[in-house]
PyMOL Python script that loads the backbone (N, CA, C, O; Angstrom):
from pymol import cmd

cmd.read_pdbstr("""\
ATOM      1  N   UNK A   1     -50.886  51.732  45.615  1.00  0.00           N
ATOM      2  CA  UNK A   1     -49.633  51.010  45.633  1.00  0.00           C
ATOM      3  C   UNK A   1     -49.126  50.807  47.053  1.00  0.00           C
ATOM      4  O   UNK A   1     -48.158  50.104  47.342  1.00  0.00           O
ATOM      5  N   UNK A   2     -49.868  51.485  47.901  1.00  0.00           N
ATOM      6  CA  UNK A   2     -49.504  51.249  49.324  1.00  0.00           C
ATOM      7  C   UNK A   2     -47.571  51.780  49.879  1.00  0.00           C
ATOM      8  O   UNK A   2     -47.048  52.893  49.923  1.00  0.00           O
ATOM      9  N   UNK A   3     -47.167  50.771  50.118  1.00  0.00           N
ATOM     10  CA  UNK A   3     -45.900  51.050  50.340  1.00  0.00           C
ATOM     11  C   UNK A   3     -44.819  52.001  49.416  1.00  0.00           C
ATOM     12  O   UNK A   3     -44.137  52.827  50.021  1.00  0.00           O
ATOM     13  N   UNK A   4     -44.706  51.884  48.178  1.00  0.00           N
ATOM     14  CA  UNK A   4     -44.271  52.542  47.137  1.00  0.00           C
ATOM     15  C   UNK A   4     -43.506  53.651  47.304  1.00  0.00           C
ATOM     16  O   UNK A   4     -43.988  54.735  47.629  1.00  0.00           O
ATOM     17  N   UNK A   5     -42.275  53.454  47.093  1.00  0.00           N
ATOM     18  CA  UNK A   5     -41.267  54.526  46.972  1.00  0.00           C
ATOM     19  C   UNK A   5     -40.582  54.303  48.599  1.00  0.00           C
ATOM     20  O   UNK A   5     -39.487  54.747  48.943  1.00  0.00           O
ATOM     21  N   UNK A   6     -41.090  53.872  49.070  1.00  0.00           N
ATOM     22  CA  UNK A   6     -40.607  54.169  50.801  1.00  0.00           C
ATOM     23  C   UNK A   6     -38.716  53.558  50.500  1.00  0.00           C
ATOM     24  O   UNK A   6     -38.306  53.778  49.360  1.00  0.00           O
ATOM     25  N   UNK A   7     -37.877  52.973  51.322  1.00  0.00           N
ATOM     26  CA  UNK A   7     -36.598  53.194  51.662  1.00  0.00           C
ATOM     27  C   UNK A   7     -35.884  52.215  51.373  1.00  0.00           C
ATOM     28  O   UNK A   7     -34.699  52.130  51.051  1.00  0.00           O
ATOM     29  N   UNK A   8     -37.082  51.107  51.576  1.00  0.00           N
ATOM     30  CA  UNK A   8     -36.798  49.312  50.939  1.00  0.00           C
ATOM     31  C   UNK A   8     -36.735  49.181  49.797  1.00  0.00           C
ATOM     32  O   UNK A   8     -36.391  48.115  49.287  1.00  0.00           O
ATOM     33  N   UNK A   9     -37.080  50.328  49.059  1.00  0.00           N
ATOM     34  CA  UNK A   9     -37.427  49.704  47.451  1.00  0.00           C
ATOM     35  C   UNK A   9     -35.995  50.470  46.527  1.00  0.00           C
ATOM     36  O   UNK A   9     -35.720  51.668  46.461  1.00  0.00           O
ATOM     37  N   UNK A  10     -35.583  49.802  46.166  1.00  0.00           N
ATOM     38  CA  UNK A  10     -34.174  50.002  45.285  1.00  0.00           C
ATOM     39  C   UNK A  10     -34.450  50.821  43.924  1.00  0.00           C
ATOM     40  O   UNK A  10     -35.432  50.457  43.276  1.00  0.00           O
ATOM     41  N   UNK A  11     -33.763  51.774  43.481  1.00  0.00           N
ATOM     42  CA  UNK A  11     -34.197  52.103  42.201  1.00  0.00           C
ATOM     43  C   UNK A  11     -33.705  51.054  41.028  1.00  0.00           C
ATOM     44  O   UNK A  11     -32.932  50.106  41.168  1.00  0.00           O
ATOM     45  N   UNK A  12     -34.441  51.539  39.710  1.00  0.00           N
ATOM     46  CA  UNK A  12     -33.272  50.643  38.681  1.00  0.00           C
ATOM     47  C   UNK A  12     -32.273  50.571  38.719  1.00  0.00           C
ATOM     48  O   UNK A  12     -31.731  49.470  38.626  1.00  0.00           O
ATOM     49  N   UNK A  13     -31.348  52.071  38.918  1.00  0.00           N
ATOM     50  CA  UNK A  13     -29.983  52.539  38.858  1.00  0.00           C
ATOM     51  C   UNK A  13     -29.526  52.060  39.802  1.00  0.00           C
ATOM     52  O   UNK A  13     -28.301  52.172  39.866  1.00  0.00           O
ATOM     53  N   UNK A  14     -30.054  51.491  40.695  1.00  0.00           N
ATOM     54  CA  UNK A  14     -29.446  51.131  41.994  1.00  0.00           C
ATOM     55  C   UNK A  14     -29.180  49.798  41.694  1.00  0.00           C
ATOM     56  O   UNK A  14     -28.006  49.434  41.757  1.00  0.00           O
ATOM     57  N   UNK A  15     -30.112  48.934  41.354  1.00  0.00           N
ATOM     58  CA  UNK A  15     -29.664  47.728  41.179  1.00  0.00           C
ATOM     59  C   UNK A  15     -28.741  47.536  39.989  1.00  0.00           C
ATOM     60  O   UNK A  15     -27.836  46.716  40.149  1.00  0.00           O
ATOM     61  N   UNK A  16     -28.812  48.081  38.972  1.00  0.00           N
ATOM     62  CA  UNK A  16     -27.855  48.267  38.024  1.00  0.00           C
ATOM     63  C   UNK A  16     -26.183  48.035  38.646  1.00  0.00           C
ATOM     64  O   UNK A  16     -25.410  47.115  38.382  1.00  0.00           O
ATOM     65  N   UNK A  17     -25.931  49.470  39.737  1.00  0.00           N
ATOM     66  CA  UNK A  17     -24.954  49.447  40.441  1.00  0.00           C
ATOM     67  C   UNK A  17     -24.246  48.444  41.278  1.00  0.00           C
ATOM     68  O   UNK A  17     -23.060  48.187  41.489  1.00  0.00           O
ATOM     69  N   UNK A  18     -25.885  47.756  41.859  1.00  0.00           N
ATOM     70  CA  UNK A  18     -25.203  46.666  42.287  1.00  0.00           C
ATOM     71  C   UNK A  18     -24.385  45.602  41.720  1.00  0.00           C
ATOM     72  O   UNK A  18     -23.318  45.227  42.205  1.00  0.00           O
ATOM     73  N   UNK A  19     -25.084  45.004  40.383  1.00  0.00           N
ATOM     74  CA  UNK A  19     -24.917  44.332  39.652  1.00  0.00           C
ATOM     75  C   UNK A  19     -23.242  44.783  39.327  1.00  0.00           C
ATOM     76  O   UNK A  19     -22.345  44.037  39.718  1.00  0.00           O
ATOM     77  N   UNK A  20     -22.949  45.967  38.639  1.00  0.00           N
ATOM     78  CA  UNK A  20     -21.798  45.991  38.293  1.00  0.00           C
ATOM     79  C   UNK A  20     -20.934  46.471  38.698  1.00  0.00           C
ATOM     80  O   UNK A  20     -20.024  47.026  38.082  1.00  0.00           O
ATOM     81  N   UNK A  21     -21.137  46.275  40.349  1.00  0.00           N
ATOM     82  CA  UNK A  21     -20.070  46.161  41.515  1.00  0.00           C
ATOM     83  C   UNK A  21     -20.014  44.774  41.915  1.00  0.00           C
ATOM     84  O   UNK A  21     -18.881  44.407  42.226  1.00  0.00           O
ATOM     85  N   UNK A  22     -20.791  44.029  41.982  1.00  0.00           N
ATOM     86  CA  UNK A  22     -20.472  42.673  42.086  1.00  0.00           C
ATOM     87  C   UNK A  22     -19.863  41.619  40.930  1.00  0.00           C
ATOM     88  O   UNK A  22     -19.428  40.516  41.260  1.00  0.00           O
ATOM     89  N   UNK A  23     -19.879  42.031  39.685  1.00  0.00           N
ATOM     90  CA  UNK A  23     -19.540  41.483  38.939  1.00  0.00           C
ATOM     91  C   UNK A  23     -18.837  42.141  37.393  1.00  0.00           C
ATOM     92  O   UNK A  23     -19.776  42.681  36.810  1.00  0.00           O
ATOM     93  N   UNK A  24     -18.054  42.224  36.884  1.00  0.00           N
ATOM     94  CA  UNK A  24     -17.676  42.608  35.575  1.00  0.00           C
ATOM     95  C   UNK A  24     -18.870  42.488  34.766  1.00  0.00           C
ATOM     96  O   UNK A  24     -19.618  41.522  34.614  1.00  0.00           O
ATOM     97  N   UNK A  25     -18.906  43.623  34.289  1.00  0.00           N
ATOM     98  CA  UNK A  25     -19.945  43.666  33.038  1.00  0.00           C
ATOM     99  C   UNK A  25     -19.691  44.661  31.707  1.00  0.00           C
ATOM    100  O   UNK A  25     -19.140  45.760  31.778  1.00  0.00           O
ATOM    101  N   UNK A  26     -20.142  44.128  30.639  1.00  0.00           N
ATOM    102  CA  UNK A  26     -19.893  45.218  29.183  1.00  0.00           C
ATOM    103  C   UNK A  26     -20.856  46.190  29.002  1.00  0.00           C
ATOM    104  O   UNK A  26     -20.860  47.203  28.304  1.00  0.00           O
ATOM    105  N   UNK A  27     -21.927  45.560  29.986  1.00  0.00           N
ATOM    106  CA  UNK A  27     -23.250  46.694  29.462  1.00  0.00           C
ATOM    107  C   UNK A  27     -24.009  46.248  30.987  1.00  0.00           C
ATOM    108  O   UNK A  27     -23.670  45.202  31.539  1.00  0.00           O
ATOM    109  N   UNK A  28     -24.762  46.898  31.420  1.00  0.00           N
ATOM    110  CA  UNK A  28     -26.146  46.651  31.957  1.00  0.00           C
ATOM    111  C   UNK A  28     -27.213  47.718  31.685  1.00  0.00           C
ATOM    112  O   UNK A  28     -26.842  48.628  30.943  1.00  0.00           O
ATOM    113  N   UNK A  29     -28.332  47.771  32.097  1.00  0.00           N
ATOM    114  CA  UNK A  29     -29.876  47.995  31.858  1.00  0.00           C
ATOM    115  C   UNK A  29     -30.598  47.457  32.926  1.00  0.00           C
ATOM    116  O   UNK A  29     -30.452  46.273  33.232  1.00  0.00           O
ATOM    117  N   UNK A  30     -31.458  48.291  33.603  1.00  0.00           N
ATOM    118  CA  UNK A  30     -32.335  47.784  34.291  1.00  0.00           C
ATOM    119  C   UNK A  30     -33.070  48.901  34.316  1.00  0.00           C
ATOM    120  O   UNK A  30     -32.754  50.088  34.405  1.00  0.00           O
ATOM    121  N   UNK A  31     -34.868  47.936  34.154  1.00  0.00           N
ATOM    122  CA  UNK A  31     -35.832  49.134  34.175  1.00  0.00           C
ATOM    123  C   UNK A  31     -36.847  48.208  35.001  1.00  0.00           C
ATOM    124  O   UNK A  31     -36.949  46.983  35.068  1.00  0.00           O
ATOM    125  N   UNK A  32     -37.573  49.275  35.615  1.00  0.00           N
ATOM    126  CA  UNK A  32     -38.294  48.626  36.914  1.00  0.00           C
ATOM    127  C   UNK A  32     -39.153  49.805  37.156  1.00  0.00           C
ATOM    128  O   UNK A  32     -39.257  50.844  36.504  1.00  0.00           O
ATOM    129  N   UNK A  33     -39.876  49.331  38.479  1.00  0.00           N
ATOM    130  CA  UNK A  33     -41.018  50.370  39.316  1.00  0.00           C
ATOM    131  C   UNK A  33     -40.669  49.909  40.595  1.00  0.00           C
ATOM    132  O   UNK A  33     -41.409  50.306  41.494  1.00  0.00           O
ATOM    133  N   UNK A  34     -39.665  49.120  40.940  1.00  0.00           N
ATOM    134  CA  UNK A  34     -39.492  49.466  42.382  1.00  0.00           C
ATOM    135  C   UNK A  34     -39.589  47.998  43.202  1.00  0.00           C
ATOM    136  O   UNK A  34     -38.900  47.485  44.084  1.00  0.00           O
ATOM    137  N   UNK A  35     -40.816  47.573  42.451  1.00  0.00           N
ATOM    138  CA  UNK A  35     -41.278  46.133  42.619  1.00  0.00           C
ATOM    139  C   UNK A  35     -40.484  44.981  41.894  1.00  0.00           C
ATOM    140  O   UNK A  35     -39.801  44.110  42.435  1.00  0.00           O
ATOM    141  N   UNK A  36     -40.692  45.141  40.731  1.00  0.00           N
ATOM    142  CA  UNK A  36     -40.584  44.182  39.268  1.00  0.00           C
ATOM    143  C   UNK A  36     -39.553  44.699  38.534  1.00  0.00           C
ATOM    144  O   UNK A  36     -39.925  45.838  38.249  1.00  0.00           O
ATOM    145  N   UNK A  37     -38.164  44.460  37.934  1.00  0.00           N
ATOM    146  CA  UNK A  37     -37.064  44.740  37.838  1.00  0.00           C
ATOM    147  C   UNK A  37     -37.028  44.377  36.315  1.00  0.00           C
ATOM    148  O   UNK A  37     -37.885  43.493  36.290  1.00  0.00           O
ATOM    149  N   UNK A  38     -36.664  44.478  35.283  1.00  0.00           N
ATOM    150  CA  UNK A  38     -36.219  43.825  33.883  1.00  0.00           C
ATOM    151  C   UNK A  38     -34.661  44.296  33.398  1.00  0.00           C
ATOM    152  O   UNK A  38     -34.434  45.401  32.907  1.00  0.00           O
ATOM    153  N   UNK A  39     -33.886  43.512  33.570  1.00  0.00           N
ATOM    154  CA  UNK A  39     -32.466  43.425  33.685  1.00  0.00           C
ATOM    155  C   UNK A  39     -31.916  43.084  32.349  1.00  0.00           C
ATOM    156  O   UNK A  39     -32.493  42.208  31.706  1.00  0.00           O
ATOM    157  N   UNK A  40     -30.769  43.727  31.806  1.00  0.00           N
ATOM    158  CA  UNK A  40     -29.584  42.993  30.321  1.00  0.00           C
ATOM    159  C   UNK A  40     -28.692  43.297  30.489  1.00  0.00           C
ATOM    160  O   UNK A  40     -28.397  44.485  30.359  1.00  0.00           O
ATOM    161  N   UNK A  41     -27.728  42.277  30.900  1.00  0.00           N
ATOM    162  CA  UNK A  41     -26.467  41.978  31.537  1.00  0.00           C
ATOM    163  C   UNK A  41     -25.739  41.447  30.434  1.00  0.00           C
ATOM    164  O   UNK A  41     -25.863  40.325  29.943  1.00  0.00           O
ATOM    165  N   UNK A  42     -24.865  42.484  30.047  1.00  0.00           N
ATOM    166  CA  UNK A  42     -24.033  41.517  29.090  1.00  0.00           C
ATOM    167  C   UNK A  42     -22.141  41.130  29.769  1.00  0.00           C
ATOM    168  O   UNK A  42     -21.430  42.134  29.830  1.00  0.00           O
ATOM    169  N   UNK A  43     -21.693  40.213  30.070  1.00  0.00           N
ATOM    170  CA  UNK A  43     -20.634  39.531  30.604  1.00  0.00           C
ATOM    171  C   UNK A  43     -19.946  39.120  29.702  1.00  0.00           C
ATOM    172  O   UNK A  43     -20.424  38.863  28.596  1.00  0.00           O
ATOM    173  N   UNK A  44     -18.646  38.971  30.004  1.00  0.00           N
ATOM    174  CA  UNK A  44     -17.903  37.505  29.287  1.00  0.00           C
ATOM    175  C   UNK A  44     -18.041  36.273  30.377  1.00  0.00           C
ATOM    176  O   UNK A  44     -18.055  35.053  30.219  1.00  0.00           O
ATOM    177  N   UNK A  45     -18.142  37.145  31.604  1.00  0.00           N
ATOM    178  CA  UNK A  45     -18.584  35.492  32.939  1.00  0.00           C
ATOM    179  C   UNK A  45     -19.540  34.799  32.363  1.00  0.00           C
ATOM    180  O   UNK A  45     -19.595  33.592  32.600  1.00  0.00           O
ATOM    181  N   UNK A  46     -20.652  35.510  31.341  1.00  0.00           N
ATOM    182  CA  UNK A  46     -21.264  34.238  31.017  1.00  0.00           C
ATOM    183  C   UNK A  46     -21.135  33.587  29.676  1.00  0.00           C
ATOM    184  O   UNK A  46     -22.013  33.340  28.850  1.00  0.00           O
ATOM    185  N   UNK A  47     -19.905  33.373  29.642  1.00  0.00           N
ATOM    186  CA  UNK A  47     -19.289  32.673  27.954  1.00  0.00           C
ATOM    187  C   UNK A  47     -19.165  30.744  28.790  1.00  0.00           C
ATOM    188  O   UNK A  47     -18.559  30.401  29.805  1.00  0.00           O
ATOM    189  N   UNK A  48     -19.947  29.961  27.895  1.00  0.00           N
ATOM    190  CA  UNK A  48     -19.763  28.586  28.327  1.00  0.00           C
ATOM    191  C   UNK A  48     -21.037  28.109  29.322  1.00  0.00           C
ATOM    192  O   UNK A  48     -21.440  26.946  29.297  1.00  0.00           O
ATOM    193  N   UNK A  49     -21.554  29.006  30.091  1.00  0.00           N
ATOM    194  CA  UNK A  49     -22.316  28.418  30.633  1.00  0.00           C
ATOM    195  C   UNK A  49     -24.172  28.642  30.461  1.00  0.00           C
ATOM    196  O   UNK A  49     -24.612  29.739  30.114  1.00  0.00           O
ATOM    197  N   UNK A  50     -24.876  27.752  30.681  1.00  0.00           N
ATOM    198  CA  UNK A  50     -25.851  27.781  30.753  1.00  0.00           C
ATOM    199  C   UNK A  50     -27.223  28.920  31.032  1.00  0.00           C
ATOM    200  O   UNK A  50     -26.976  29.871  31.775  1.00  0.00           O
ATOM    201  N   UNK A  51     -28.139  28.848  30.647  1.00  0.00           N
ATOM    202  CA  UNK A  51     -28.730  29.889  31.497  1.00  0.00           C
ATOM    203  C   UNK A  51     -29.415  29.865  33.004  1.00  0.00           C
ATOM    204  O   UNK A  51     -29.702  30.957  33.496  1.00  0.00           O
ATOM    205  N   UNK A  52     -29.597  29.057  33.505  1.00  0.00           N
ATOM    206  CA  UNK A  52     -29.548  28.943  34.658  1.00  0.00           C
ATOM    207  C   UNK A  52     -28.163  29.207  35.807  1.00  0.00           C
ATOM    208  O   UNK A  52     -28.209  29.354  37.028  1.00  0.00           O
ATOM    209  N   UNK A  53     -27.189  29.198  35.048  1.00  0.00           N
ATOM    210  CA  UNK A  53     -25.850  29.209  35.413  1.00  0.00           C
ATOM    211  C   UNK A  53     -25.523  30.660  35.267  1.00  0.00           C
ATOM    212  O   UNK A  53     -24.609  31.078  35.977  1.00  0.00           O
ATOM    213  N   UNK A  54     -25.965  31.278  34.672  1.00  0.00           N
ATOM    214  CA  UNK A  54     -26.122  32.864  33.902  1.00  0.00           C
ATOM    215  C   UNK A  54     -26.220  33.466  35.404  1.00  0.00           C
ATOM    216  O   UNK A  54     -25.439  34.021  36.178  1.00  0.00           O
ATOM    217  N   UNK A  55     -27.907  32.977  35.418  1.00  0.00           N
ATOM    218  CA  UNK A  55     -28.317  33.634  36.543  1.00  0.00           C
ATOM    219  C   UNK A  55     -28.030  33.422  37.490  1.00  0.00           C
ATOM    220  O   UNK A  55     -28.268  34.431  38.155  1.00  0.00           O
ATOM    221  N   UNK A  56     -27.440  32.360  38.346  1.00  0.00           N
ATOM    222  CA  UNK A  56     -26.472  32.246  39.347  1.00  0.00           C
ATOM    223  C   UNK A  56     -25.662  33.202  39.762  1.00  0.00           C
ATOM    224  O   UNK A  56     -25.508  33.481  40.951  1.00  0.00           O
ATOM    225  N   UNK A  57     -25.020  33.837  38.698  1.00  0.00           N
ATOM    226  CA  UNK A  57     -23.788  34.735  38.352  1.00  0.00           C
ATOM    227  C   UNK A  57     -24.467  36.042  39.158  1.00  0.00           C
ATOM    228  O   UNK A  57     -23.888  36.366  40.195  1.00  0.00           O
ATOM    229  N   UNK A  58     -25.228  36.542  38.905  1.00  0.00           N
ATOM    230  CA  UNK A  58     -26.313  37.351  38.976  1.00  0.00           C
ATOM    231  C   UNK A  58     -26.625  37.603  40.098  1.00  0.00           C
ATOM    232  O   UNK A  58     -26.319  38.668  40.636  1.00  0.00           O
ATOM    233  N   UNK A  59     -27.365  36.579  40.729  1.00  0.00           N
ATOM    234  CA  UNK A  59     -27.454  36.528  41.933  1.00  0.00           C
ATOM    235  C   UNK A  59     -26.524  36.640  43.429  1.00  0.00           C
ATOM    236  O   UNK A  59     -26.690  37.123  44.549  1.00  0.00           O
ATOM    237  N   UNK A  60     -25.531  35.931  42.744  1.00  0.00           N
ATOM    238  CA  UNK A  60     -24.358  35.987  43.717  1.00  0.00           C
ATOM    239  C   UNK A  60     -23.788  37.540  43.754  1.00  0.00           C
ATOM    240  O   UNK A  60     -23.311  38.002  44.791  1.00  0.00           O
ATOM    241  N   UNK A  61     -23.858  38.126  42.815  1.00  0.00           N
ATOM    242  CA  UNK A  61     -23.783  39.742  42.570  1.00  0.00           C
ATOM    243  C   UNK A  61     -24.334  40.191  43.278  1.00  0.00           C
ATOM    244  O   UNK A  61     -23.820  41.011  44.038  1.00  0.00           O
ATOM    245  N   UNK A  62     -25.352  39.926  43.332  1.00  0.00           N
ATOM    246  CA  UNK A  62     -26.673  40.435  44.576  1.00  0.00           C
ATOM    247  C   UNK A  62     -26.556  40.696  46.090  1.00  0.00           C
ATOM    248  O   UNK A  62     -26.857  41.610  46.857  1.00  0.00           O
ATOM    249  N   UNK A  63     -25.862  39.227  46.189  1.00  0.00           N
ATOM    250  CA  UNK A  63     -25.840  38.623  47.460  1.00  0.00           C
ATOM    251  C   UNK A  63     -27.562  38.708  48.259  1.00  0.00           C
ATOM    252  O   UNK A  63     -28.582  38.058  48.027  1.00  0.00           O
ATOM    253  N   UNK A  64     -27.274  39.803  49.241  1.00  0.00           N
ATOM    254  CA  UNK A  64     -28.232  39.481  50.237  1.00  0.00           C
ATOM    255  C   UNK A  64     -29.586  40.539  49.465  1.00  0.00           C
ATOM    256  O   UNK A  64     -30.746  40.273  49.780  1.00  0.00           O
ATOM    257  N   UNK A  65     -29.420  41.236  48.872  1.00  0.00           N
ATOM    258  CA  UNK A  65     -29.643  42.517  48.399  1.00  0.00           C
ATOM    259  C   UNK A  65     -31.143  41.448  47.326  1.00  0.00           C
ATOM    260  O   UNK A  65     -32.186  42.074  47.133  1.00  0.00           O
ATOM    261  N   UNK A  66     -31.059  40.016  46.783  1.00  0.00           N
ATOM    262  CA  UNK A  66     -31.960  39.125  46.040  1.00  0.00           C
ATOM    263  C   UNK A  66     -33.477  39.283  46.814  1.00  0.00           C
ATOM    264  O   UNK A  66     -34.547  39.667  46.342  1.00  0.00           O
ATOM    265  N   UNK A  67     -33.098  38.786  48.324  1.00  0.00           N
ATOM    266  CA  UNK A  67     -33.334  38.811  49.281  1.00  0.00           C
ATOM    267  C   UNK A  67     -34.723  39.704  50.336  1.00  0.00           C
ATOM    268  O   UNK A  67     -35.791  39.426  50.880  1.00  0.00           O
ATOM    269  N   UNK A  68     -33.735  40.980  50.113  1.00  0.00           N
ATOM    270  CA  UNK A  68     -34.110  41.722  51.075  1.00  0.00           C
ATOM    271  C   UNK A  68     -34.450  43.189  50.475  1.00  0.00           C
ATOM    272  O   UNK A  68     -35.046  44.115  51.024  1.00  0.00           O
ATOM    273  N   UNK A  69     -33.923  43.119  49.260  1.00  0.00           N
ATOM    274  CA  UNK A  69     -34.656  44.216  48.886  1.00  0.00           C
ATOM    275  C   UNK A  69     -35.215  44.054  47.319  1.00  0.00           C
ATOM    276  O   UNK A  69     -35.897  44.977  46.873  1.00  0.00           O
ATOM    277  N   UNK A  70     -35.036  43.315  46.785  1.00  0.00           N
ATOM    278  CA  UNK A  70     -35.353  42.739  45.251  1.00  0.00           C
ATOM    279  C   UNK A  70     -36.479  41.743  45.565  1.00  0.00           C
ATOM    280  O   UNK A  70     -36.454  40.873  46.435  1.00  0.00           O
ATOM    281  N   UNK A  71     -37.572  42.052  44.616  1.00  0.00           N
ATOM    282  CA  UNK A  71     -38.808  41.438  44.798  1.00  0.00           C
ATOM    283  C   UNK A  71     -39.224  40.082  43.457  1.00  0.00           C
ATOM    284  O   UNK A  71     -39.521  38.902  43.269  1.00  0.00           O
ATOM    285  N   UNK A  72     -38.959  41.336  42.861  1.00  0.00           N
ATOM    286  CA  UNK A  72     -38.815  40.195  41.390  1.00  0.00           C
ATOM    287  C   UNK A  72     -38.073  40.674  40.363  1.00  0.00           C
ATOM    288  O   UNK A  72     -38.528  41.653  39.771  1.00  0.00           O
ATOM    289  N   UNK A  73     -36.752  40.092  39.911  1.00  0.00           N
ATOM    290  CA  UNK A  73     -36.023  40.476  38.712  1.00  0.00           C
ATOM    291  C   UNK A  73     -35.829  39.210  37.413  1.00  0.00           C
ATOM    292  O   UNK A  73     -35.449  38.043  37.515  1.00  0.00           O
ATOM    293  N   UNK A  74     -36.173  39.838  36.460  1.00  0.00           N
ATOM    294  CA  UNK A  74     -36.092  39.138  35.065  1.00  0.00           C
ATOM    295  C   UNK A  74     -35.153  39.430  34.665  1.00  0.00           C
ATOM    296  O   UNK A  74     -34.783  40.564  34.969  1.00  0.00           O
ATOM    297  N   UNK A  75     -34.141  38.496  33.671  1.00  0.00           N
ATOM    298  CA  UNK A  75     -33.089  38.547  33.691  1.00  0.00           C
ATOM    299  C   UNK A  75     -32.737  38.849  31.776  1.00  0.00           C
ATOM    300  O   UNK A  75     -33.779  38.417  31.283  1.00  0.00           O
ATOM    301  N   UNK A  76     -32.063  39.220  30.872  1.00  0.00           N
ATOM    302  CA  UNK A  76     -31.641  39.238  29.698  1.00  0.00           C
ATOM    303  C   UNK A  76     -30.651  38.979  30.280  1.00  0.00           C
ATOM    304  O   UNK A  76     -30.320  39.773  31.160  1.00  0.00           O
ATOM    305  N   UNK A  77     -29.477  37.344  29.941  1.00  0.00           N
ATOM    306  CA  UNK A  77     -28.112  38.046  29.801  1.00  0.00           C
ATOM    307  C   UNK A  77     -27.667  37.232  28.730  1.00  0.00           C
ATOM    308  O   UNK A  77     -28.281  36.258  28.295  1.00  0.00           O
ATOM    309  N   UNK A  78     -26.213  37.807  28.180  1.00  0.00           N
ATOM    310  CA  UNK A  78     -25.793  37.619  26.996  1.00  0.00           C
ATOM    311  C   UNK A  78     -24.335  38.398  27.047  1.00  0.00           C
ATOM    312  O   UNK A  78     -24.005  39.525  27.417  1.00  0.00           O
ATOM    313  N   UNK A  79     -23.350  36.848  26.297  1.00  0.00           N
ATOM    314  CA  UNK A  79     -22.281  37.290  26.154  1.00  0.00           C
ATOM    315  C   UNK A  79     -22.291  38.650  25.148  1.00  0.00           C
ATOM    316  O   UNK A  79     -23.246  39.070  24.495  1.00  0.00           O
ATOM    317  N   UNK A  80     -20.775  39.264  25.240  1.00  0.00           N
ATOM    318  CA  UNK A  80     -20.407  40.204  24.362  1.00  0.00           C
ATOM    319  C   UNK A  80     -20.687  39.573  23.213  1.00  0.00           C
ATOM    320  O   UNK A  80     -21.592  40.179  22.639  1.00  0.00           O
ATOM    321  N   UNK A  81     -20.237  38.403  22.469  1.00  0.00           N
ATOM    322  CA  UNK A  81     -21.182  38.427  20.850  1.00  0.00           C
ATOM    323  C   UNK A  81     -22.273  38.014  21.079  1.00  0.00           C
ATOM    324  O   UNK A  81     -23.111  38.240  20.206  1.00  0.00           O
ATOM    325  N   UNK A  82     -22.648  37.372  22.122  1.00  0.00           N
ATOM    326  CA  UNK A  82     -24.717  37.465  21.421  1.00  0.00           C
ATOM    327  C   UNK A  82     -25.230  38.501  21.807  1.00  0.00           C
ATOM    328  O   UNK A  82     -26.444  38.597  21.630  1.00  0.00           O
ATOM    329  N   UNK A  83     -24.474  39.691  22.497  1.00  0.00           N
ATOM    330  CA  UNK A  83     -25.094  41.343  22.719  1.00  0.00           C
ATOM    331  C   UNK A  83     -25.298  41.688  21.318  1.00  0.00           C
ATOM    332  O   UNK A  83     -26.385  41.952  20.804  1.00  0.00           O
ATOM    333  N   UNK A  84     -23.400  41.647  20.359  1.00  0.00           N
ATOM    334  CA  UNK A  84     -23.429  42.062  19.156  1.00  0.00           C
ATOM    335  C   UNK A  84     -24.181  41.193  18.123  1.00  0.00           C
ATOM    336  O   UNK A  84     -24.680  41.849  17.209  1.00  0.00           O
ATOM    337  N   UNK A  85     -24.370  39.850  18.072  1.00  0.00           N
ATOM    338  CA  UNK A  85     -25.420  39.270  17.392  1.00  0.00           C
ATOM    339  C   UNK A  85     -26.201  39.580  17.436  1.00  0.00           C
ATOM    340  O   UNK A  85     -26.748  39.415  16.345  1.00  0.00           O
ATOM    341  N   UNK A  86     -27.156  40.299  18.488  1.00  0.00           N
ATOM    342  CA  UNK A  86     -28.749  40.878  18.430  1.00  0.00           C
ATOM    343  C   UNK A  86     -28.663  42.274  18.510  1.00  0.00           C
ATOM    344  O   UNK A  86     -29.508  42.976  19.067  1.00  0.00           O
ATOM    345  N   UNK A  87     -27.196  42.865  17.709  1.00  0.00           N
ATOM    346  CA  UNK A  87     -27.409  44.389  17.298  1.00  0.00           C
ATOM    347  C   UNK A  87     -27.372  45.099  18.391  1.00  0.00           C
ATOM    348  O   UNK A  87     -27.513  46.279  18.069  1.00  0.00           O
ATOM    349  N   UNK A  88     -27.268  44.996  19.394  1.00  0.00           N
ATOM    350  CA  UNK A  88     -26.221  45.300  20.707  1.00  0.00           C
ATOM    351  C   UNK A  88     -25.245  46.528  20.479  1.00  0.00           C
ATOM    352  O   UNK A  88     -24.441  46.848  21.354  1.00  0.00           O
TER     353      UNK A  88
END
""", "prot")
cmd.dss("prot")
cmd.show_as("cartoon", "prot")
cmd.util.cbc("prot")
cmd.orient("prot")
C-alpha cells in the first residue's frame, strides 16, 4: 500500500467531522481505508434539489480538504424522509 496510514490520509471519523462541521446534518456515516471514502449524509439542505446539487453541498463542506486530502468519496445523500423511506 506504500504510503498508507501516513498524516495525509484522513480517517472516516474525520471526514465524517468534517462534513458535519461544515454543514447541518441528521445523520452521517462514512466508511473508508484512507483512500476511497463511502459517505450517507442525510440533510434537510438537500430537500428540492437535485443530485448533483446534493453533492455540491458536500463539497463545499469540504472546502479545500476535497482537494488535498480526500482522494475519492462516494456519496449516499438523502433527505430526512427518504432516510426514513429506506428504513433509516
Amino acid at each position: 500500500m506504500g504510503l498508507a496510514g501516513n498524516a495525509m490520509n484522513p480517517t472516516p471519523e474525520q471526514i465524517r467531522d468534517y462534513i458535519e462541521q461544515g454543514m447541518s446534518c441528521q445523520h452521517v456515516k462514512v466508511d473508508g481505508d484512507g483512500q476511497h471514502f463511502q459517505a450517507v449524509i442525510v440533510s434537510a439542505a438537500f430537500e428540492g434539489l437535485r443530485l448533483v446539487q446534493r453533492h455540491q453541498v458536500v463539497y463545499r463542506a469540504l472546502g479545500d480538504r476535497m482537494r488535498a486530502e480526500i482522494h475519492a468519496l462516494s456519496m449516499k445523500t438523502l433527505t430526512p424522509a427518504e432516510w426514513s423511506a429506506n428504513g433509516g
